[in-house]
VOBA-1610 file (N, C-alpha, C; in pm, whole numbers, padded with zeros to 5 digits, always signed):
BEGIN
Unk-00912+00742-02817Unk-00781+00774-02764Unk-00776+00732-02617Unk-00667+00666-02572Unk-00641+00646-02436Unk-00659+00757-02374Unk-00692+00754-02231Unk-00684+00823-02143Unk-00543+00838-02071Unk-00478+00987-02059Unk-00313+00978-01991Unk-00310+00996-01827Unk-00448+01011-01771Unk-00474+01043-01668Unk-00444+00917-01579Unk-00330+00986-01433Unk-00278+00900-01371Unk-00315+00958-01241Unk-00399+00886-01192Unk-00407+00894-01048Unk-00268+00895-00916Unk-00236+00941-00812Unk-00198+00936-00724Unk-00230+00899-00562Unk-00165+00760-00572Unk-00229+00683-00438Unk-00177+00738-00310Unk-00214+00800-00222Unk-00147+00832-00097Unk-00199+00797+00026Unk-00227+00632-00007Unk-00270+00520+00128Unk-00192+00400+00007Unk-00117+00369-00010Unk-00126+00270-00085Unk-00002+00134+00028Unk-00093+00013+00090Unk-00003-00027+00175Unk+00058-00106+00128Unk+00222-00170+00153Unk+00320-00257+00125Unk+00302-00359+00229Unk+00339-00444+00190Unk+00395-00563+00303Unk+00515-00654+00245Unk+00603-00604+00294Unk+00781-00635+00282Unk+00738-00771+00365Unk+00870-00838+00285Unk+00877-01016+00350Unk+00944-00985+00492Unk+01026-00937+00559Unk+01076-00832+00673Unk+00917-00787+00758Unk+00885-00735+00722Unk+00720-00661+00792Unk+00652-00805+00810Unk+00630-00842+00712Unk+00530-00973+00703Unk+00539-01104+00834Unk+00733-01102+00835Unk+00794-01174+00902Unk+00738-01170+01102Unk+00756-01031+01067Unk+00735-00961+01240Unk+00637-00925+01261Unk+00526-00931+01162Unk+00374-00867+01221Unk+00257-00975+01146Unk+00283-01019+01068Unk+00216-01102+00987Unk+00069-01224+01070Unk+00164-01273+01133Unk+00106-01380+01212Unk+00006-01293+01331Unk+00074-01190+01394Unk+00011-01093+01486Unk-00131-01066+01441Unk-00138-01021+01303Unk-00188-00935+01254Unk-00291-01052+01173Unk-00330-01142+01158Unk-00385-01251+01112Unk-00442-01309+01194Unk-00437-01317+01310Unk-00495-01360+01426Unk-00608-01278+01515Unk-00567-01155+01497Unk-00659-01017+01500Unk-00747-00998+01392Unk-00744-00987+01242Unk-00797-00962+01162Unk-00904-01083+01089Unk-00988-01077+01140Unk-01080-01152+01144Unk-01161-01129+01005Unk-01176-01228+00881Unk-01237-01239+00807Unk-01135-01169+00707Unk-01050-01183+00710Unk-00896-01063+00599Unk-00857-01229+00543Unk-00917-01201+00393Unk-00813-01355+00366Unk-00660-01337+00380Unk-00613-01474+00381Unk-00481-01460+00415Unk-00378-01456+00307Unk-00449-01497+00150Unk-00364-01432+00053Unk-00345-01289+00065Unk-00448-01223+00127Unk-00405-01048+00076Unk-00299-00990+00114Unk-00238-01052+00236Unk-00153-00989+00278Unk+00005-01097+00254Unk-00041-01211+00256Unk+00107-01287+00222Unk+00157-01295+00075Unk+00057-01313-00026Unk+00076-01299-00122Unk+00133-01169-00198Unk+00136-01081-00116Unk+00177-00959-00179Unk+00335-00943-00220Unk+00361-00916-00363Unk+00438-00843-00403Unk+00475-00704-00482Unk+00600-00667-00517Unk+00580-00530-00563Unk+00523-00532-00688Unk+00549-00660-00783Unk+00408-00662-00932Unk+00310-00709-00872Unk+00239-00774-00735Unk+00078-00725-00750Unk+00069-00587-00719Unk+00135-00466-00680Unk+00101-00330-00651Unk+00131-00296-00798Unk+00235-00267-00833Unk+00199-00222-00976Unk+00108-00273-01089Unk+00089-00404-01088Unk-00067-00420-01154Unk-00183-00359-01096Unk-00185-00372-00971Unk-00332-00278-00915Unk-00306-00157-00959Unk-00186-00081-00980Unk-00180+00055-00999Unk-00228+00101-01169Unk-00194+00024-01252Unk-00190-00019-01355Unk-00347-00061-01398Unk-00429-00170-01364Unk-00565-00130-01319Unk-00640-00040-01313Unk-00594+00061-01228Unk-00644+00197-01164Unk-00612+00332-01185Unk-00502+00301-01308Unk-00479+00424-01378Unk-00363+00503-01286Unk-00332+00444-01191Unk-00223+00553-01077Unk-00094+00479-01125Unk-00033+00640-01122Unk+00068+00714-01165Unk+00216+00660-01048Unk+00157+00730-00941Unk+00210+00745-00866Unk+00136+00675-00672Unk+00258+00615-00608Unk+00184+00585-00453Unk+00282+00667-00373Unk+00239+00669-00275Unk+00278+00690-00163Unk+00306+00554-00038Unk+00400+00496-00010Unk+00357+00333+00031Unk+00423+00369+00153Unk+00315+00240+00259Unk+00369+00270+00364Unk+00306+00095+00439Unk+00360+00055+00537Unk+00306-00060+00605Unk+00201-00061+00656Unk+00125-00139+00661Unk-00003-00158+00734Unk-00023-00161+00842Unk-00109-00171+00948Unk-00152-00118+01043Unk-00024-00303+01133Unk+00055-00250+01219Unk+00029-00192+01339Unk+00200-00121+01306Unk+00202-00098+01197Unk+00318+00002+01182Unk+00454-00100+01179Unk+00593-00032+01244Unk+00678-00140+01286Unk+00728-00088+01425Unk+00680-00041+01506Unk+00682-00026+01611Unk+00632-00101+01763Unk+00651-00213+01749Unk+00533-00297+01830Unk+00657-00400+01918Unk+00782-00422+01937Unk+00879-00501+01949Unk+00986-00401+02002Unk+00950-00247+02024Unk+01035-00193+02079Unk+01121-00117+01988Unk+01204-00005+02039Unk+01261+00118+01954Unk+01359+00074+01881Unk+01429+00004+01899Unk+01530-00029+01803Unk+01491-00129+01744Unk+01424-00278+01778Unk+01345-00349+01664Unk+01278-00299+01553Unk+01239-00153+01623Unk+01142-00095+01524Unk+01189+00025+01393Unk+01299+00080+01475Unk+01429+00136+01346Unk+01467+00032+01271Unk+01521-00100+01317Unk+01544-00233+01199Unk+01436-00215+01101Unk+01339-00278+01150Unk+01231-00349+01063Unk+01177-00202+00941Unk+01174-00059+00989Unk+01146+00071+00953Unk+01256+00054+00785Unk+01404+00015+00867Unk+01451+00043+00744Unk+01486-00081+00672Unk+01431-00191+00709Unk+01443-00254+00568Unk+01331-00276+00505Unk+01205-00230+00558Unk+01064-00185+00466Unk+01102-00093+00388Unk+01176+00015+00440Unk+01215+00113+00329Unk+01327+00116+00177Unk+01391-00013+00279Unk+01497-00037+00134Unk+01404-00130+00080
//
């Protein structure tokens, strides 16, 4: 019998074409030895296949490190809410 057990991810990071746009290059230049598919290649079916993979149910998603705050307070309400839509 299958297993119904669904994990819950609560680190699970996104990278919106928006995020990618404004931190991407930043963040690739710093991150030393990060191939560069992992983060450009990302879409919302490679997260639900990893989730799918891994048995999780449920994420919690949020942007990767350096947030969207880096371009100033209102650049950073933009970019905030169209990661979120």
């Amino acid at each position: 019998m299958a297993s119904t057990f669904q994990r819950i991810d609560t680190h699970h990071h996104i990278m919106p074409p928006s995020w990618l746009k404004a931190a991407g290059e930043r963040i690739m230049a710093s991150a030393i030895g990060i191939p560069r598919g992992w983060m450009f290649d990302w879409t919302p079916e490679v997260s639900i296949e990893a989730m799918d993979q891994f048995s999780i149910g449920v994420t919690i998603g949020s942007v990767s490190t350096p947030g969207v705050s880096f371009d100033g307070v209102a650049a950073g309400r933009k970019l905030a809410r169209e990661c979120n839509d």
